[in-house]
mmCIF file of the N, C-alpha and C atoms, coordinates in Angstrom:
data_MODEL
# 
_entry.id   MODEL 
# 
loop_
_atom_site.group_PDB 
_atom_site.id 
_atom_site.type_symbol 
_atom_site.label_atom_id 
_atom_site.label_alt_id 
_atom_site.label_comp_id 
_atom_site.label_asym_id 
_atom_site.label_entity_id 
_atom_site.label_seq_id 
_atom_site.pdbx_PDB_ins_code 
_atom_site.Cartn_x 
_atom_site.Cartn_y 
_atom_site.Cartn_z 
_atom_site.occupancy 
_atom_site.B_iso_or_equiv 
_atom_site.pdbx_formal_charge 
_atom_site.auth_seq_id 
_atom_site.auth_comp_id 
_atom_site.auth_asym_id 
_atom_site.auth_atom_id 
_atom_site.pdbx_PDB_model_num 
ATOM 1   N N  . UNK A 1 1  ? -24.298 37.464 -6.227  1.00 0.00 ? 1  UNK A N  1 
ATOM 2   C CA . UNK A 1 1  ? -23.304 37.801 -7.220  1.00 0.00 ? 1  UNK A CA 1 
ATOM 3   C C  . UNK A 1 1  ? -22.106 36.870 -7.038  1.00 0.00 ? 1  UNK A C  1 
ATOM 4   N N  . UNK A 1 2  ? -21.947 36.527 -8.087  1.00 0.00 ? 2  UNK A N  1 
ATOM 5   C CA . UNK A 1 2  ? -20.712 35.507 -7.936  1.00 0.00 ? 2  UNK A CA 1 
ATOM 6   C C  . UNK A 1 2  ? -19.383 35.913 -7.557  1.00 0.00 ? 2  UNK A C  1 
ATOM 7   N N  . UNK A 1 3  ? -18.367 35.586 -6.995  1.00 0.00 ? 3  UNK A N  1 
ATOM 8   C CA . UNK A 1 3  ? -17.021 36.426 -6.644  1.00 0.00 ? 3  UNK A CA 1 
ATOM 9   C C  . UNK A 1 3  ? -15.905 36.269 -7.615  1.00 0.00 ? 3  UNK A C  1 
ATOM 10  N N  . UNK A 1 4  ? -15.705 37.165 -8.044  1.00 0.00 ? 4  UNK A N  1 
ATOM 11  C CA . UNK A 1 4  ? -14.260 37.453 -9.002  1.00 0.00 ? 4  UNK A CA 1 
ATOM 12  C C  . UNK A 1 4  ? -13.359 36.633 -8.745  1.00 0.00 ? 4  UNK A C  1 
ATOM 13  N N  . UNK A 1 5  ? -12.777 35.910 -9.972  1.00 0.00 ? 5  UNK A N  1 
ATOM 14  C CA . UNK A 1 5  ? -11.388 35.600 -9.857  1.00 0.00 ? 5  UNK A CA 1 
ATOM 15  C C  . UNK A 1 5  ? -10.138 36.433 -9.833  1.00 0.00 ? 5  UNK A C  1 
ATOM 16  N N  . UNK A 1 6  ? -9.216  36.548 -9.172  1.00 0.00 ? 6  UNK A N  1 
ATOM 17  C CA . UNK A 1 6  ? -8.045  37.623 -9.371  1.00 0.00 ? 6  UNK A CA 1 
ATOM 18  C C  . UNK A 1 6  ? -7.849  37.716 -10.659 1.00 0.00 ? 6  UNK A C  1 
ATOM 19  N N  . UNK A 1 7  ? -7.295  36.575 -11.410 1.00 0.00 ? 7  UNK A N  1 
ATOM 20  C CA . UNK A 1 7  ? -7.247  36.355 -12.896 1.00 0.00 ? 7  UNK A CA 1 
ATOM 21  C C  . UNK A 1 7  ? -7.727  37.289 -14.034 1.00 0.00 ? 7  UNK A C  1 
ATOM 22  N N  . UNK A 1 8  ? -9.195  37.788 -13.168 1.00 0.00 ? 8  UNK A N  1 
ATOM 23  C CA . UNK A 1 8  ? -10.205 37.583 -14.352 1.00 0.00 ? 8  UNK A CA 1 
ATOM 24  C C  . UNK A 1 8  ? -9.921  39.824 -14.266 1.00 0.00 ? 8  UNK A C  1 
ATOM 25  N N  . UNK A 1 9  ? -8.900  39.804 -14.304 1.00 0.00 ? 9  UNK A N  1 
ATOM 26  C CA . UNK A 1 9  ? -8.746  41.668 -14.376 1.00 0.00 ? 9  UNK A CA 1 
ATOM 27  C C  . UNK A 1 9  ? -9.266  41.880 -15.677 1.00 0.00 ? 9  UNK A C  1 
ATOM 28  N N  . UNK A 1 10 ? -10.332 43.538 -15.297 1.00 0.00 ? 10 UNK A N  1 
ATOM 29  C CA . UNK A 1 10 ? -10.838 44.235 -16.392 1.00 0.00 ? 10 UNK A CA 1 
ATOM 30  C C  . UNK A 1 10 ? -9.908  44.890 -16.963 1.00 0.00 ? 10 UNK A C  1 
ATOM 31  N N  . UNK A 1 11 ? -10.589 45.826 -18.311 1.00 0.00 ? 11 UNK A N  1 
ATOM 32  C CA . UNK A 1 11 ? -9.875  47.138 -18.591 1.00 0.00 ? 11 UNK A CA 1 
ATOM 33  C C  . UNK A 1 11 ? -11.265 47.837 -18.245 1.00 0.00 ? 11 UNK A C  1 
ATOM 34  N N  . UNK A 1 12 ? -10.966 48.731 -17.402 1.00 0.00 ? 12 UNK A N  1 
ATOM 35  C CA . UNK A 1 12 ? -12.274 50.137 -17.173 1.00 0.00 ? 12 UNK A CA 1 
ATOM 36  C C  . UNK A 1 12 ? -11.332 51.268 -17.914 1.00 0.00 ? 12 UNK A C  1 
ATOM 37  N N  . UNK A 1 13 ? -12.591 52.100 -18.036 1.00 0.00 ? 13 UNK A N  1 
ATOM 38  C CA . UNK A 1 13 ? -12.149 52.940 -19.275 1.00 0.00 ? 13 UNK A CA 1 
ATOM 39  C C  . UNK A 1 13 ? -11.017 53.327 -20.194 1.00 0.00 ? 13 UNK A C  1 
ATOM 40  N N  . UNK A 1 14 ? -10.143 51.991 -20.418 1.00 0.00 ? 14 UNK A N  1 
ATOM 41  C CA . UNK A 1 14 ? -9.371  52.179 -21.464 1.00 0.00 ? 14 UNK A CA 1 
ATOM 42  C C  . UNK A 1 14 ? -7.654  51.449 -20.536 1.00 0.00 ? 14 UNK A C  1 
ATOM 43  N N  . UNK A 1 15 ? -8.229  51.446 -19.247 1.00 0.00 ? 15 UNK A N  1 
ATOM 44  C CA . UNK A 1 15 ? -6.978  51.400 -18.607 1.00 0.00 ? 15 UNK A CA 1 
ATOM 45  C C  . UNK A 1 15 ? -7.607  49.981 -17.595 1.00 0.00 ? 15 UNK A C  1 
ATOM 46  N N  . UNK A 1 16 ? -5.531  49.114 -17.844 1.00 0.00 ? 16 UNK A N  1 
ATOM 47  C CA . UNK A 1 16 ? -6.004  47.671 -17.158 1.00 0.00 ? 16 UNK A CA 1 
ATOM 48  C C  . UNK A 1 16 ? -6.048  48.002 -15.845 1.00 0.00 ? 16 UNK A C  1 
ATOM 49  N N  . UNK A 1 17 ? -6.618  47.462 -14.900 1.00 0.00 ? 17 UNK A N  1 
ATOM 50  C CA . UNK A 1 17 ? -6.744  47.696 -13.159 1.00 0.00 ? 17 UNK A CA 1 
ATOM 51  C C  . UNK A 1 17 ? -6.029  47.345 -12.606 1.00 0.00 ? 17 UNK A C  1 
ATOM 52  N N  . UNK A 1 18 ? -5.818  47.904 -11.218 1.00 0.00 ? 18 UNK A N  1 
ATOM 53  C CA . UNK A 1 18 ? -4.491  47.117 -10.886 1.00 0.00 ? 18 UNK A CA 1 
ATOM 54  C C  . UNK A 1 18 ? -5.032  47.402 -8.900  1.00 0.00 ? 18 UNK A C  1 
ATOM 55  N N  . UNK A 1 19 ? -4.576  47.256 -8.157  1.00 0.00 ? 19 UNK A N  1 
ATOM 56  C CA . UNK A 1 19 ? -5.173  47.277 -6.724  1.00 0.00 ? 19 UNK A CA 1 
ATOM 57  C C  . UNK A 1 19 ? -4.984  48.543 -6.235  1.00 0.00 ? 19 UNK A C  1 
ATOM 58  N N  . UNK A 1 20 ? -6.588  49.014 -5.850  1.00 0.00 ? 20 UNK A N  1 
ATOM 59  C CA . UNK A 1 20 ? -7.068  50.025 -5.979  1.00 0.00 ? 20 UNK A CA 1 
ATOM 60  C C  . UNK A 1 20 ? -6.314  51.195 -4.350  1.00 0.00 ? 20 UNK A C  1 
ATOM 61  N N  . UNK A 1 21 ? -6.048  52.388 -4.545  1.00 0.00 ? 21 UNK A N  1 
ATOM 62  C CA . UNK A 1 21 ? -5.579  52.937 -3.557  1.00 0.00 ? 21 UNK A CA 1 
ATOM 63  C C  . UNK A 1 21 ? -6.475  54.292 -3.000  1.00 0.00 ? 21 UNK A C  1 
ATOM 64  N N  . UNK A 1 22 ? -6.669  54.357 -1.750  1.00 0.00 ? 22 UNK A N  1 
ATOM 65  C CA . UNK A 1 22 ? -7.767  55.123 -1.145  1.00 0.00 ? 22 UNK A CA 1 
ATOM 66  C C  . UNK A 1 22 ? -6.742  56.820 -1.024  1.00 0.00 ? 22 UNK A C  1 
ATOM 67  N N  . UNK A 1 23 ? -7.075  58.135 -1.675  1.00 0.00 ? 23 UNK A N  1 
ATOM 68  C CA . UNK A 1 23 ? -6.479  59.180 -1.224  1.00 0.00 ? 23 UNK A CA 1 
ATOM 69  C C  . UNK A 1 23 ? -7.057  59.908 0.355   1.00 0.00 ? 23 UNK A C  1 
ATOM 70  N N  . UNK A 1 24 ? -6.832  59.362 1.359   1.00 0.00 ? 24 UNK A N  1 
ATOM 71  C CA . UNK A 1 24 ? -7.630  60.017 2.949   1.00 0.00 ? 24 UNK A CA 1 
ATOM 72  C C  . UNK A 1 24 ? -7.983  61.095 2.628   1.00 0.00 ? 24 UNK A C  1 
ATOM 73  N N  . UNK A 1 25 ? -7.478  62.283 1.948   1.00 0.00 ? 25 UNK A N  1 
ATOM 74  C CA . UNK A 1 25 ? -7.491  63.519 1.725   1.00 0.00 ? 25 UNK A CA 1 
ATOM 75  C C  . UNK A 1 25 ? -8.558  63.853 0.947   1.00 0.00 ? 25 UNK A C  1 
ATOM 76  N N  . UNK A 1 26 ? -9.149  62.997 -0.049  1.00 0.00 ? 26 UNK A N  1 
ATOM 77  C CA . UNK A 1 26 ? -10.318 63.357 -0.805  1.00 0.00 ? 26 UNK A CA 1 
ATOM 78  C C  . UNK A 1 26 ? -11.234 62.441 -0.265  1.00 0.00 ? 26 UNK A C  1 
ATOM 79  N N  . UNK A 1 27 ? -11.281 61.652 0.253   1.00 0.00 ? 27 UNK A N  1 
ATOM 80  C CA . UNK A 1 27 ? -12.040 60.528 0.922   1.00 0.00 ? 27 UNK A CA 1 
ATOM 81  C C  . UNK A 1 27 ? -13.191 61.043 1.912   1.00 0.00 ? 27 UNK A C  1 
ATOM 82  N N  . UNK A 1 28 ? -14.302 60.962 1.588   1.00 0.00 ? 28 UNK A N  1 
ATOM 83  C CA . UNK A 1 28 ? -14.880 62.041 2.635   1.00 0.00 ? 28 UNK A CA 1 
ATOM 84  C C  . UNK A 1 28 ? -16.027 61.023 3.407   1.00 0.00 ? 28 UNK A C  1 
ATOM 85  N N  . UNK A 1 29 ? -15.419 59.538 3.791   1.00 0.00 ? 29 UNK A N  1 
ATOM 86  C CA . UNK A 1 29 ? -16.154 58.568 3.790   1.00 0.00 ? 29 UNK A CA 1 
ATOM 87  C C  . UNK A 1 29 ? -17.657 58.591 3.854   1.00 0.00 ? 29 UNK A C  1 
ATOM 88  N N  . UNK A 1 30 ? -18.107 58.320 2.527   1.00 0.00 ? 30 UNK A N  1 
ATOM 89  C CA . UNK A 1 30 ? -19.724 58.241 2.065   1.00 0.00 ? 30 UNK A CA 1 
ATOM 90  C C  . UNK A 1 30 ? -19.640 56.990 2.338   1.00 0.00 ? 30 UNK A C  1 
ATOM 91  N N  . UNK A 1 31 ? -19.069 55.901 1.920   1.00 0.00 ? 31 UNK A N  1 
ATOM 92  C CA . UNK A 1 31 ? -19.451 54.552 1.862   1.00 0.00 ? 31 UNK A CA 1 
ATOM 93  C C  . UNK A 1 31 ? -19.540 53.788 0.700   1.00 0.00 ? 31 UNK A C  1 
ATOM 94  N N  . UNK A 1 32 ? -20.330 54.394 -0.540  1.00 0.00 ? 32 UNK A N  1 
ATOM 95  C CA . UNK A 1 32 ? -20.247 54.102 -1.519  1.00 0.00 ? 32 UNK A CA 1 
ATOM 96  C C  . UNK A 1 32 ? -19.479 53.022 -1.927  1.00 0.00 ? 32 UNK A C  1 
ATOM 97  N N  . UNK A 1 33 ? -17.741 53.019 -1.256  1.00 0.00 ? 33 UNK A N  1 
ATOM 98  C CA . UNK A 1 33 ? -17.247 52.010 -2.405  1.00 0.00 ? 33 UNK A CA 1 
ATOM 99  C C  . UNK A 1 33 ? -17.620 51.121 -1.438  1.00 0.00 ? 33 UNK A C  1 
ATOM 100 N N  . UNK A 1 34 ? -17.717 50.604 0.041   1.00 0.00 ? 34 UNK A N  1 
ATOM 101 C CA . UNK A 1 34 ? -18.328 49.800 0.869   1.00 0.00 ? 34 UNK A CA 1 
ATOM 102 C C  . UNK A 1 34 ? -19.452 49.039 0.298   1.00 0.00 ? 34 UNK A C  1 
ATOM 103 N N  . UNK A 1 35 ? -20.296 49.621 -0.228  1.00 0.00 ? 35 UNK A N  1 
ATOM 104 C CA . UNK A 1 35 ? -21.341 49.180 -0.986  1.00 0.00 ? 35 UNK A CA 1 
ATOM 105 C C  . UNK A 1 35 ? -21.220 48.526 -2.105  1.00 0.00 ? 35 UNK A C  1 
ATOM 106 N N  . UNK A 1 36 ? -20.131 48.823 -3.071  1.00 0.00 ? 36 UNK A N  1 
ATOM 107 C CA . UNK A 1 36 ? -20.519 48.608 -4.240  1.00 0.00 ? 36 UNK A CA 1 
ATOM 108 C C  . UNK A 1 36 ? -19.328 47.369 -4.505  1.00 0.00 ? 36 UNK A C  1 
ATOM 109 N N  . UNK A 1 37 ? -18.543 47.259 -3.680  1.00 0.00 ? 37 UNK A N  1 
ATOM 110 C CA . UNK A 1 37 ? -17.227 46.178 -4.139  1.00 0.00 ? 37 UNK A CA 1 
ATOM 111 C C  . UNK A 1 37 ? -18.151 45.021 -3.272  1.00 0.00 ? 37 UNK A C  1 
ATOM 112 N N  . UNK A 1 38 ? -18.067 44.192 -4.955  1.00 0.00 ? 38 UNK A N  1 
ATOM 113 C CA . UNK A 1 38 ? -18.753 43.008 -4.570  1.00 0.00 ? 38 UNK A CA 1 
ATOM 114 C C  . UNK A 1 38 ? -17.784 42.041 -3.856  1.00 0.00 ? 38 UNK A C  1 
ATOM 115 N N  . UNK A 1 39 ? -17.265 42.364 -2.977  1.00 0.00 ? 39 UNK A N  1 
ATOM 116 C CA . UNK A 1 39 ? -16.207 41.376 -2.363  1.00 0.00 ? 39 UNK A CA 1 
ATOM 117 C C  . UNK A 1 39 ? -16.025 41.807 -1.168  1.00 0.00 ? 39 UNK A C  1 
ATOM 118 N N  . UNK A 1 40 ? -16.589 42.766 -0.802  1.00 0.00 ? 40 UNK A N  1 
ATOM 119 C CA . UNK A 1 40 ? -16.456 42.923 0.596   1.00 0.00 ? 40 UNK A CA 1 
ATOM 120 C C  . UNK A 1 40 ? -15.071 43.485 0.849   1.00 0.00 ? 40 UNK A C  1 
ATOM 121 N N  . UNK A 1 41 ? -14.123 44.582 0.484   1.00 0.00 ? 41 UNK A N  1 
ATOM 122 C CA . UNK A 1 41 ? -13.082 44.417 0.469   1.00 0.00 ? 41 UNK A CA 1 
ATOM 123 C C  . UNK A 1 41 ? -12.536 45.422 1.517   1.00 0.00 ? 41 UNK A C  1 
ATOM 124 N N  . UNK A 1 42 ? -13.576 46.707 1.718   1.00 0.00 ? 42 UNK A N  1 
ATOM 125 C CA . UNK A 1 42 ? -13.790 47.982 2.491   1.00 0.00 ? 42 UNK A CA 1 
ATOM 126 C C  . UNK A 1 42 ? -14.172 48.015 3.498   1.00 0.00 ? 42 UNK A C  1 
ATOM 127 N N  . UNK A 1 43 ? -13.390 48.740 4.564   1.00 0.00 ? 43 UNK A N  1 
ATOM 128 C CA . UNK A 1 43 ? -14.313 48.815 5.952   1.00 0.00 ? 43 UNK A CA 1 
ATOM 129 C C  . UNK A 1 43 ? -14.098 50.325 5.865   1.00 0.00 ? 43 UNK A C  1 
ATOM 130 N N  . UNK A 1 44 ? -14.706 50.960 6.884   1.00 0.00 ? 44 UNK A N  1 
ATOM 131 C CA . UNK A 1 44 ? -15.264 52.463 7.097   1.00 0.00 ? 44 UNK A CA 1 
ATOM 132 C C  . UNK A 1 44 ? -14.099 52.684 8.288   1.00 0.00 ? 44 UNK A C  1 
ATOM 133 N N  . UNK A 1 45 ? -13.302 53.312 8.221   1.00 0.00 ? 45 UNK A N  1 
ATOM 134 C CA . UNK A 1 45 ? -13.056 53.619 9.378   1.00 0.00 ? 45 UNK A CA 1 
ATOM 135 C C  . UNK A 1 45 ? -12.999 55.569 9.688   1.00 0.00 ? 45 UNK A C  1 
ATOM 136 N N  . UNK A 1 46 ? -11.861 56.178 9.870   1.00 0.00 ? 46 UNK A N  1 
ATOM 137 C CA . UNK A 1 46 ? -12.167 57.722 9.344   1.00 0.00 ? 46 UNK A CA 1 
ATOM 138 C C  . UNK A 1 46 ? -12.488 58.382 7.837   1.00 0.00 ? 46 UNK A C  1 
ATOM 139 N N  . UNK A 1 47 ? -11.720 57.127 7.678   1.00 0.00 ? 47 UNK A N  1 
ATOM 140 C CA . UNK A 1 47 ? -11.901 57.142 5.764   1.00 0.00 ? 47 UNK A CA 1 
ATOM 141 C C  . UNK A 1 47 ? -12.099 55.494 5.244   1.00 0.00 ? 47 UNK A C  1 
ATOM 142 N N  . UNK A 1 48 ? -12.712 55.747 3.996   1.00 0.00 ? 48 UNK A N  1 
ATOM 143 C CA . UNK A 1 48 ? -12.994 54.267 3.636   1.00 0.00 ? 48 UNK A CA 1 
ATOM 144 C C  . UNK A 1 48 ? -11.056 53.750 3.054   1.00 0.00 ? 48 UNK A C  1 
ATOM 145 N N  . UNK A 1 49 ? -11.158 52.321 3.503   1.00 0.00 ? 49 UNK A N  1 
ATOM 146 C CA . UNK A 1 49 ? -9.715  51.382 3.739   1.00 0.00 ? 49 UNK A CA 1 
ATOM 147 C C  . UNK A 1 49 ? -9.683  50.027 3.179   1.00 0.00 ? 49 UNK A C  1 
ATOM 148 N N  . UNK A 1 50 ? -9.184  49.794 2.295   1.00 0.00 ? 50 UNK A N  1 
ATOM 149 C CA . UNK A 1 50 ? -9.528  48.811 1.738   1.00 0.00 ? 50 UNK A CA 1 
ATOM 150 C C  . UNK A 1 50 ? -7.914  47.545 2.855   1.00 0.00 ? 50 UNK A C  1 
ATOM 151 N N  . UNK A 1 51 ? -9.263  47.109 3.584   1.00 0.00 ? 51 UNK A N  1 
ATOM 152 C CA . UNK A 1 51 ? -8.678  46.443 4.644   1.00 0.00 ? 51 UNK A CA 1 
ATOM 153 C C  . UNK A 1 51 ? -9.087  44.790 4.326   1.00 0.00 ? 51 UNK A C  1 
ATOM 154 N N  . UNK A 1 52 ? -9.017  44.344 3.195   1.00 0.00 ? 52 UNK A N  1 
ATOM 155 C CA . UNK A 1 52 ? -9.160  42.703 2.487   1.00 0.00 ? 52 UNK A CA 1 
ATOM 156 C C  . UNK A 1 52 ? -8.521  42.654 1.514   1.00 0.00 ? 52 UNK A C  1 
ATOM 157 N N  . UNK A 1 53 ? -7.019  43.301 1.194   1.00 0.00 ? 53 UNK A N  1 
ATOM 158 C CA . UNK A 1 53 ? -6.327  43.503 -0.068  1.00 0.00 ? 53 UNK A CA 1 
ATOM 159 C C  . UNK A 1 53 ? -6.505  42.424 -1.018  1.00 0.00 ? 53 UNK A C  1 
ATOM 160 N N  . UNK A 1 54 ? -6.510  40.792 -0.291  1.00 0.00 ? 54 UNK A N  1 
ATOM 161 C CA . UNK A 1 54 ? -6.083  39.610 -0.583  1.00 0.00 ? 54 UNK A CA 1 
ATOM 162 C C  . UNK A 1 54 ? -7.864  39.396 -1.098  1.00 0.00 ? 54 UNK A C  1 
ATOM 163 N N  . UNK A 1 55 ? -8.878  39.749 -1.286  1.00 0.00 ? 55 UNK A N  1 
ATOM 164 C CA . UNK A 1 55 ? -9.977  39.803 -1.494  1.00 0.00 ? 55 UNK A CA 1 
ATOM 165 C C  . UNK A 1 55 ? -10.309 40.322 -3.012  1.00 0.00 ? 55 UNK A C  1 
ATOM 166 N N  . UNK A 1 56 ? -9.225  41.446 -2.944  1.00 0.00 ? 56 UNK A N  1 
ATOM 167 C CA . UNK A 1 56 ? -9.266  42.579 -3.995  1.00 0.00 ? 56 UNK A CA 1 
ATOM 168 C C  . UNK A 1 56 ? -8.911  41.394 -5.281  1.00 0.00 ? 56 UNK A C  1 
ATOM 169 N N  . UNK A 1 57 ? -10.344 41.651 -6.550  1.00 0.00 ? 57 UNK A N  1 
ATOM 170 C CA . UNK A 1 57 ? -9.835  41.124 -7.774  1.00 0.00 ? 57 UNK A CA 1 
ATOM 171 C C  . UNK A 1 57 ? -9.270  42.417 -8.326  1.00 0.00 ? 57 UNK A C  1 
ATOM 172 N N  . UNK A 1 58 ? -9.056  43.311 -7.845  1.00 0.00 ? 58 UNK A N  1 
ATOM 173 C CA . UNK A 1 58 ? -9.118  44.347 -8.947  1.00 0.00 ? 58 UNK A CA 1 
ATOM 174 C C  . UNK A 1 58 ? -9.637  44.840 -10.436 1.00 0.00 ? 58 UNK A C  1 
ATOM 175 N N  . UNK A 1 59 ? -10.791 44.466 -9.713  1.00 0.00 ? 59 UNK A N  1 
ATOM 176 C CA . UNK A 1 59 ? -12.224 44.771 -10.805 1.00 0.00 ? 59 UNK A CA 1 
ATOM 177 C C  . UNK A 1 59 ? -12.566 46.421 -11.398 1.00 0.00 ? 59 UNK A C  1 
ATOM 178 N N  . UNK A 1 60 ? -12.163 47.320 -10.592 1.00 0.00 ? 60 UNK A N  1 
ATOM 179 C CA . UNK A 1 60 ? -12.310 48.910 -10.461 1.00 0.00 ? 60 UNK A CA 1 
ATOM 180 C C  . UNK A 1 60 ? -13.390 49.342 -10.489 1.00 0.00 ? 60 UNK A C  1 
ATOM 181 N N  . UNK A 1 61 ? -14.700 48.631 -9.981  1.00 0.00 ? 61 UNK A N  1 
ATOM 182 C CA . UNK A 1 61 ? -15.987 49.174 -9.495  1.00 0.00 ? 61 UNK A CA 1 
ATOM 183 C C  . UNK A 1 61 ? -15.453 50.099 -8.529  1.00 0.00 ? 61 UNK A C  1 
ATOM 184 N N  . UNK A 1 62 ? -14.866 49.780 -7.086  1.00 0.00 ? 62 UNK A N  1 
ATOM 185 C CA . UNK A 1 62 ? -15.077 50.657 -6.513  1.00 0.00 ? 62 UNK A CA 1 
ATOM 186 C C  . UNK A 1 62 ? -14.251 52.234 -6.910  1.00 0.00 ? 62 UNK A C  1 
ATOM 187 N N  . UNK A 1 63 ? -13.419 52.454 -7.651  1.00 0.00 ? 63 UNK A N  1 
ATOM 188 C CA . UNK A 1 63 ? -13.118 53.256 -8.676  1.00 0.00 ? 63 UNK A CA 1 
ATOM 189 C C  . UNK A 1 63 ? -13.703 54.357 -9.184  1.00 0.00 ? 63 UNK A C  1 
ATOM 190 N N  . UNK A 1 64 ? -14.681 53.566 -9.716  1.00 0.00 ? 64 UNK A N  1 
ATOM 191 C CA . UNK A 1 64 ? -15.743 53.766 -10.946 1.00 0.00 ? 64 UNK A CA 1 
ATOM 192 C C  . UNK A 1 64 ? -16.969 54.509 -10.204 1.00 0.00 ? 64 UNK A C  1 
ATOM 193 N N  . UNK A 1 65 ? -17.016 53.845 -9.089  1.00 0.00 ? 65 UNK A N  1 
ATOM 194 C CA . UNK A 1 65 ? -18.161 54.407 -8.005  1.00 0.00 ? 65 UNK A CA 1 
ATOM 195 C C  . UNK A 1 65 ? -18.271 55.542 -7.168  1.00 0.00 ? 65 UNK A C  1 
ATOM 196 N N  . UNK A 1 66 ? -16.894 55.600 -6.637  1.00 0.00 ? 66 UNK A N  1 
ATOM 197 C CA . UNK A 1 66 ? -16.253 57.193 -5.845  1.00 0.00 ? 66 UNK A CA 1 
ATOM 198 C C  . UNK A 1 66 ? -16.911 58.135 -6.358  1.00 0.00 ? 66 UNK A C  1 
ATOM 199 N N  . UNK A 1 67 ? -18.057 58.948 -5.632  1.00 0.00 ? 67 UNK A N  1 
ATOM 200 C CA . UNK A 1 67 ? -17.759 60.113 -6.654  1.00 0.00 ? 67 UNK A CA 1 
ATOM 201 C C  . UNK A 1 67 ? -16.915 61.393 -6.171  1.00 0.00 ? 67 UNK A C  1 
ATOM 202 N N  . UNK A 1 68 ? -15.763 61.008 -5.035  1.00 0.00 ? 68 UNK A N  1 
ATOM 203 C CA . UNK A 1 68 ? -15.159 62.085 -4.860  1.00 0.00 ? 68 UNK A CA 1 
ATOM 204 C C  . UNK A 1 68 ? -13.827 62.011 -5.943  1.00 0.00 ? 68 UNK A C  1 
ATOM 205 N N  . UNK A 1 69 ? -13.631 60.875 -6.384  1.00 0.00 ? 69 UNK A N  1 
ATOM 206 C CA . UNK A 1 69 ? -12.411 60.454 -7.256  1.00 0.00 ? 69 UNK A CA 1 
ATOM 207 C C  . UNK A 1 69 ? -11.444 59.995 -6.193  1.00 0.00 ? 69 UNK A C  1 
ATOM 208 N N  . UNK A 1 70 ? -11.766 59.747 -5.024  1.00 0.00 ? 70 UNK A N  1 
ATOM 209 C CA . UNK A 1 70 ? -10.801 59.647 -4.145  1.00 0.00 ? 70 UNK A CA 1 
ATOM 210 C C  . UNK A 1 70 ? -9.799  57.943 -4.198  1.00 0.00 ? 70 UNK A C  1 
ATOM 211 N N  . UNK A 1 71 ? -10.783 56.854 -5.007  1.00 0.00 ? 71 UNK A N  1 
ATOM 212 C CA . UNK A 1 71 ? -10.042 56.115 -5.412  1.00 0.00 ? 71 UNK A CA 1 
ATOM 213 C C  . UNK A 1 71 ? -9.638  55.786 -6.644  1.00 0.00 ? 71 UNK A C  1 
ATOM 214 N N  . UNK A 1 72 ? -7.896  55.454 -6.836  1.00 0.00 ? 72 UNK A N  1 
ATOM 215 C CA . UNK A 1 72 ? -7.336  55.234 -7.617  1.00 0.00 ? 72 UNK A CA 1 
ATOM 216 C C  . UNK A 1 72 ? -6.685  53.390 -8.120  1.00 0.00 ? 72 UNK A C  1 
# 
């Protein structure tokens, strides 16, 4: 998969993206967004952490993927 340009920001469902924020509190680390951000941007630690900010296109897959809603 090719890697995102920062530039290249979506709109996901109606709303532009912007760099995505993890709630610890609903976070019940599955992994999921680990998996699914094609950029590698997540590490696992008690909760998933988006610990490659500078990585982040802010695409909102991993968003989109949560299914606790825990990212915003």
């Amino acid at each position: 998969m090719a890697r995102l340009e920062r530039t290249d920001r979506v709109t996901l469902k109606g709303k532009l993206m912007s760099m995505p924020v993890v709630d610890s509190d609903m976070c019940t680390a599955c992994g999921i967004c680990i998996d699914e951000c094609p950029n590698g941007c997540y590490d696992l630690e008690d909760v998933a952490a988006l610990n490659r900010p500078d990585d982040c296109t802010e695409c909102g897959i991993c968003t989109d993927a949560c299914p606790n809603g825990a990212i915003s």
